[in-house]
C-alpha positions in Angstrom: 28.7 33.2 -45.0 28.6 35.7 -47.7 28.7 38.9 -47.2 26.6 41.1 -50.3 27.1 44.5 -50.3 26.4 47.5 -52.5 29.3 47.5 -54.4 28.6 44.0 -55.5 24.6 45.2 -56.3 26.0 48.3 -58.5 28.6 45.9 -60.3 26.3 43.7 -61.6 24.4 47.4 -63.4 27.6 48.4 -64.2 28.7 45.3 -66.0 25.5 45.3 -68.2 25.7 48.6 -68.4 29.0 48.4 -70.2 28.6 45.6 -72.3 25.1 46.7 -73.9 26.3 50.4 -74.4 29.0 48.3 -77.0 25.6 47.3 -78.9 24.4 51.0 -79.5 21.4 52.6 -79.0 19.7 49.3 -78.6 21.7 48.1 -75.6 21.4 51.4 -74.5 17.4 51.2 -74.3 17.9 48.1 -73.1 19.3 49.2 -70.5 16.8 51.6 -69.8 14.1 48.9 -69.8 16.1 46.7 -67.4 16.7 49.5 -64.6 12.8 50.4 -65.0 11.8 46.9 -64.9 14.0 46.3 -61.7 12.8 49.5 -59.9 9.3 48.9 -60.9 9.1 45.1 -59.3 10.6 46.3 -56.0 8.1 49.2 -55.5 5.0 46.8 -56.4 6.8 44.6 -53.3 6.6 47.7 -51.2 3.5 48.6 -52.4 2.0 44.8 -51.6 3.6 45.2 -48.5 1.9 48.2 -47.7 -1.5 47.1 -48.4 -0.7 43.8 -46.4 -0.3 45.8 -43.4 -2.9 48.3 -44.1 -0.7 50.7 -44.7 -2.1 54.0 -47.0 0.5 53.7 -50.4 1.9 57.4 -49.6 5.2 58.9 -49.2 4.8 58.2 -45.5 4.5 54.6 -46.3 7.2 54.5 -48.8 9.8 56.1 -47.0 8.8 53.3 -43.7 8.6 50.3 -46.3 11.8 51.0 -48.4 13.7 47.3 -49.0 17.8 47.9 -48.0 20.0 49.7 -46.1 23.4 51.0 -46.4 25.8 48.5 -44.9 28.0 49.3 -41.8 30.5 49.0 -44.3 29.9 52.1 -46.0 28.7 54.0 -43.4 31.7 53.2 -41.2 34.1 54.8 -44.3 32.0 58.2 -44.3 34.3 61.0 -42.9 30.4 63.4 -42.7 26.9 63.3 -43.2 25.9 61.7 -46.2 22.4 63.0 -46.1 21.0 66.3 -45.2 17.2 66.7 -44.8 16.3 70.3 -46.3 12.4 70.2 -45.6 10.2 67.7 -44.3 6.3 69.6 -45.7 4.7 70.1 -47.5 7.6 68.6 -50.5 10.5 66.5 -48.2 13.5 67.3 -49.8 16.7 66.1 -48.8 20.2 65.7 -50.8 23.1 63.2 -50.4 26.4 63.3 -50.3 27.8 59.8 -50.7 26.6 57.0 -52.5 28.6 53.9 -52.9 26.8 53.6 -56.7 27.9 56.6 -57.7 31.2 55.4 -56.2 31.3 51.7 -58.0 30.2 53.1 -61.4 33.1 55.6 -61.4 35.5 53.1 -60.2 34.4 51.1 -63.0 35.1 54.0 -65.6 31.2 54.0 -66.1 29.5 57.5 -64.7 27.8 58.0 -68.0 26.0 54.7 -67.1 25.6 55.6 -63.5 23.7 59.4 -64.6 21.2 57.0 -66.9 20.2 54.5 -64.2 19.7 57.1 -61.8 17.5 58.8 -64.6 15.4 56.4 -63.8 15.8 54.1 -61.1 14.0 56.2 -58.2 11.2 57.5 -60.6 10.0 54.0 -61.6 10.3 52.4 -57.8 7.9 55.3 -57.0 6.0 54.4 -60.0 5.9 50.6 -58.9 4.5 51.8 -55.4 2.0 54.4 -56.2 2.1 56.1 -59.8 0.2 59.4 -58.3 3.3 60.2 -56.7 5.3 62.7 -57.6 8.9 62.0 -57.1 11.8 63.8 -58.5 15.0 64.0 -59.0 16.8 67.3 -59.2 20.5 66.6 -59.6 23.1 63.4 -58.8 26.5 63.1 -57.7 27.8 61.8 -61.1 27.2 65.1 -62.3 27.0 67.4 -59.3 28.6 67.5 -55.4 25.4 66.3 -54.2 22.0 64.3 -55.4 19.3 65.8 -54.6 15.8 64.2 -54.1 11.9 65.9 -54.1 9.2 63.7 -52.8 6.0 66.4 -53.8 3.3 66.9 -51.1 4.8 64.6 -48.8 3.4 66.6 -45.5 5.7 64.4 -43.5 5.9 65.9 -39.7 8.9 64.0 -38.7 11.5 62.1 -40.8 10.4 58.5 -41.1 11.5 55.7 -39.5 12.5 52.8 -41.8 10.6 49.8 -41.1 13.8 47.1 -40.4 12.0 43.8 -40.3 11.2 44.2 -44.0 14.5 45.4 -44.8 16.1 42.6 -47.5 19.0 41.2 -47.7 22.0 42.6 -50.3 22.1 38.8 -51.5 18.6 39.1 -52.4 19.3 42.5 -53.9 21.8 41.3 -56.6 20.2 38.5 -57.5 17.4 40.4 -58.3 19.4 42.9 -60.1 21.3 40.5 -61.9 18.2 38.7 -63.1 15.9 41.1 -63.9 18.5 42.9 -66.0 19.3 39.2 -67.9 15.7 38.5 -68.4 15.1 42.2 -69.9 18.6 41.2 -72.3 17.5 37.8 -73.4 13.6 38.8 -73.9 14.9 41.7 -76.6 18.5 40.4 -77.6 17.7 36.4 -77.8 21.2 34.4 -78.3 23.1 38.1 -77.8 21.2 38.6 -74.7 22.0 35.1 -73.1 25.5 35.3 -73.8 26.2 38.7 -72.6 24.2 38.0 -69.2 26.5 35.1 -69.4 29.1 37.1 -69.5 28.2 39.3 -67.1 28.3 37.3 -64.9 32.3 35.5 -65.4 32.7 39.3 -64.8 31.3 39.2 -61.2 33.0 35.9 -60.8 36.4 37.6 -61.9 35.6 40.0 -59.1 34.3 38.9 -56.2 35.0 34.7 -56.5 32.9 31.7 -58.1 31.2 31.7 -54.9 29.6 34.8 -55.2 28.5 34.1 -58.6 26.8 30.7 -57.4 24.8 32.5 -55.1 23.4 34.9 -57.7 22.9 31.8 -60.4 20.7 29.6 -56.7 17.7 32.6 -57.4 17.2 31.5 -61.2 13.5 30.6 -60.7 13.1 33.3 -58.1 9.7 35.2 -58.7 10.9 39.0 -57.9 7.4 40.5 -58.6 5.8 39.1 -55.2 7.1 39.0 -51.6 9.0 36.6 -49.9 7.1 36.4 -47.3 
């Protein structure tokens, strides 16, 4: 069976990430559009969720409904804490430490592209749940020691539990990742845009095995904007 992981879900950003900053400020905004689009479709799956299980769409909710976890493979490599909880109400702040993005990007040579898809990556899956909400992000690792996150009027009394039988998948994950980000490139770039989602993914291939790549190419007519069940 295989085994999807983080690394393999910030490659695939990465890899675009790379090959569109080559085209300019066009792939760059490109780029942009892709990480929104992303973020965007997995908080409108929370947010479905949510009202599914008559759940209110607050920060409450959105911490409970969130869609992955860290792996036991990453977690089993921290030396510390990788997140600190600084207030819970009436903003819950918290920082962290380690990110296994932040990691993969600067593996990759690529922190410039890790600071713009954490621009907005957590801003637009907040906008995708609930667009009243008010989250923000203060600082990131690429940059800083620490990221550190501001979820405004929260009022949480107690940190929330992470409901785990909606938790998806890492396979599910990257190919949603990897095909949101190749629609985005072939909607705005045509022939350019197939090719270098094409190449994207030989990349992956090169990395992680044919196998892998398969996997990703099985979720082609996928519909990412709804659940899965």
């Amino acid at each position: 069976m295989l085994k999807y992981a983080e690394y393999h879900h910030a490659f695939i950003s990465a890899a675009f990430y790379k090959k569109l900053r080559g085209m300019g400020e066009q792939g760059l905004a490109v780029f942009v559009l892709a990480t929104q689009r992303y973020a965007e479709q997995r908080g409108s799956r929370m947010a479905q969720r949510a009202i599914a299980l008559g759940m209110p769409l607050n920060f409450e909710t959105y911490c409970a409904l969130g869609e992955w976890n860290f792996t036991d493979g990453f977690l089993n490599g921290l030396t510390g804490d990788h997140m600190q909880v600084v207030s819970l109400s009436p903003d819950y702040c918290y920082n962290v430490f380690a990110c296994p993005w932040q990691e993969q990007y600067k593996a990759m040579g690529l922190s410039d592209g890790a600071v713009l898809y954490c621009k907005h990556l957590d801003l637009a899956i907040a906008r995708g749940f609930n667009p009243y909400l008010d989250f923000r992000v203060l600082q990131t690792l690429h940059e800083t020691d620490r990221c550190v996150f501001t979820l405004k009027d929260a009022n949480l009394t107690s940190v929330v539990k992470k409901r785990q039988e909606w938790v998806l998948p890492f396979e599910y994950h990257c190919a949603h990742v990897y095909h949101t980000f190749s629609a985005i490139a072939k909607s705005v770039l045509k022939t350019d845009g197939v090719n270098l989602a094409a190449s994207v993914l030989t990349d992956f291939a090169g990395e992680y095995g044919g196998d892998f790549a398969d996997k990703l190419v099985s979720y082609e007519s996928f519909d990412f904007n709804v659940l899965t069940s």
